[in-house]
C-alpha positions, -999 to +999 in steps of 0.1 A: -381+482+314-391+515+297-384+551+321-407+571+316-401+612+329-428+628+349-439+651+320-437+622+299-462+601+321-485+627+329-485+651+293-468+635+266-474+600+265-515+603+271-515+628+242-499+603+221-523+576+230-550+602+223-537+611+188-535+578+178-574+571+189-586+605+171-564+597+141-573+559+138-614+569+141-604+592+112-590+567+094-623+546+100-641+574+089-619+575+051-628+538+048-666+540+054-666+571+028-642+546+005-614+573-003-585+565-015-552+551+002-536+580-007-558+604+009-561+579+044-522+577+039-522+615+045-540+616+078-499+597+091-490+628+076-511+651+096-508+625+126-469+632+126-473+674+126-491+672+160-475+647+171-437+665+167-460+700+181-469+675+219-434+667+217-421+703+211-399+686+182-384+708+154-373+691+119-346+706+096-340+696+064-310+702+042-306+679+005-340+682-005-331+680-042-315+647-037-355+630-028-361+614-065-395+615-073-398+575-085-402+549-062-370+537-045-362+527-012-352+550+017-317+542+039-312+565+070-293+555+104-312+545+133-310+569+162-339+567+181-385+562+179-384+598+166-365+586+130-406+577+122-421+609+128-388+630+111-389+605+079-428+610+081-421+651+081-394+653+055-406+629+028-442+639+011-445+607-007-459+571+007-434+564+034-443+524+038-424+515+071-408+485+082-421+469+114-415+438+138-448+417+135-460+420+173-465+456+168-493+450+144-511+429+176-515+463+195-550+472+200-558+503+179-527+516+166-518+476+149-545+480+126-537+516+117-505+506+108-517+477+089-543+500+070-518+525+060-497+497+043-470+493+068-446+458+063-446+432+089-412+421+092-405+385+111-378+371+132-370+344+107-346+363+082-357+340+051-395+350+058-385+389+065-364+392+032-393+376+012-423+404+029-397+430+018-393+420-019-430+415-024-428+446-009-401+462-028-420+448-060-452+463-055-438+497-052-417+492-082-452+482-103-463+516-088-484+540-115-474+575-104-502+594-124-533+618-112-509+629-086-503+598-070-482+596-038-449+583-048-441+555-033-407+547-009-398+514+013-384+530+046-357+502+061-329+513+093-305+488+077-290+484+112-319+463+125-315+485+155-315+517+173-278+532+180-269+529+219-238+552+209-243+588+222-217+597+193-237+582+172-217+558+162-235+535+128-233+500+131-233+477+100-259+473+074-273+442+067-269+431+035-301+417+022-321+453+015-295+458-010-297+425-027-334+433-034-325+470-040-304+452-070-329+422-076-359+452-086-334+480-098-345+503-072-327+535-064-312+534-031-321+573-010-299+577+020-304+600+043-284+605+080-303+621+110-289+632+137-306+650+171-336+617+182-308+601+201-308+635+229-347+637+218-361+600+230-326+572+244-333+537+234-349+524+263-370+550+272-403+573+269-388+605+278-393+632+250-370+662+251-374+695+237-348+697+207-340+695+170-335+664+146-316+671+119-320+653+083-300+654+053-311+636+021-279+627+001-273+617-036-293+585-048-271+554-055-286+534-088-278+495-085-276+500-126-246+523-122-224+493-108-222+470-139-193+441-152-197+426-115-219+397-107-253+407-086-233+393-053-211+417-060-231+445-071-252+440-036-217+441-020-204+476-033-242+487-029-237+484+006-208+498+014-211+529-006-250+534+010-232+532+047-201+554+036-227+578+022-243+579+053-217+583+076-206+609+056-235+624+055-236+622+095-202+633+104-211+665+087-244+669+107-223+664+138-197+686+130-221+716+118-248+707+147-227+690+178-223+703+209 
């Protein structure tokens, strides 16, 4: 059952549900005029600056240098809902999001998401893992000229939000990397730290604060060659999630309490 603060219940969560009808008319509005999916693809980017100005939610940004403009897929730990919004914030490009399928049923906000090229992602593992290669392909196939949006699959390789309030990763699963190697796409990680005090799992309770978000260096499955692509999806792994834990150990060192 989801708690939910006073302010929350009274301020913060009917703005939310107001953004997201002003946003999705919007959206209706691009389609009638036929513009182009990378100019509705902004309005999530406009969508996410008042959204984190409701929530009185402040982004930093450090490794900017390390976002590759070519289309690649994004790794970052999963803290808390508010991993969307600071992804959404930090990364200019086509930030196509991973989703579980019953979201997409919700009245309003389902088709928005579905409009905006989000990926449905199932239960069944077999059926997940073949939405994100076709997924994963399509990007890959991606023109980037007349200033085209670049691009990026967003995945929490966790499967789910961190409980840990040291924020504490849990495993990646393995299959993202196996099509990161299957299409040759760069792997960008990136550790967050700060939703977890923001929004706990469990709950609708948005607290004044900071998230913090560091883009590390790209890892290229062609870099790891004279190993089989078991292998290759193996080391892949383990050197995105050391990466990232890296990464988030010095967040928490420079930004804990």
């Amino acid at each position: 059952m989801l708690k939910f603060s006073l302010k929350s219940a009274l301020y913060q969560v009917p703005g939310i549900i107001f953004l997201i009808f002003i946003y999705r008319i919007k959206i209706e509005c691009d389609l009638m005029r036929k513009r182009s999916h990378d100019f509705i693809f902004g309005r999530a980017h406009a969508f996410t600056k008042w959204l984190l100005k409701i929530l009185n939610v402040k982004i930093e940004v450090s490794g900017i240098e390390h976002l590759i403009n070519e289309p690649a897929i994004i790794c970052q730990n999963h803290t808390s809902i508010m991993d969307i919004p600071a992804i959404l914030n930090t990364v200019k490009g086509k930030s196509l999001f991973c989703a579980k399928f019953e979201l997409f049923r919700i009245w309003v906000f389902g088709k928005g998401i579905e409009i905006l090229g989000m990926i449905k992602v199932y239960k069944d593992d077999k059926k997940t893992w073949k939405v994100l290669s076709d997924a994963a392909k399509k990007i890959k196939e991606t023109e980037l000229d007349n200033g085209a949006l670049t691009p990026y699959l967003v995945v929490f390789p966790e499967g789910t939000r961190t409980k840990d309030k040291g924020y504490k990763m849990g495993e990646f699963k393995r299959g993202l990397f196996s099509i990161a190697v299957k299409h040759n796409l760069p792997i960008i990680p990136i550790a967050t730290y700060g939703g977890l005090d923001i929004t706990p799992k469990g709950a609708w309770i948005f607290s004044k604060g900071t998230i913090y978000e560091k883009i590390l260096a790209p890892l290229y499955p062609a870099d790891y060659e004279g190993v089989s692509i078991k292998e290759k999806s193996i080391k892949l792994q383990d050197d995105t999630w050391n990466r990232v834990n890296d990464g988030l150990n010095e967040l928490i060192k420079t930004h804990g309490n």
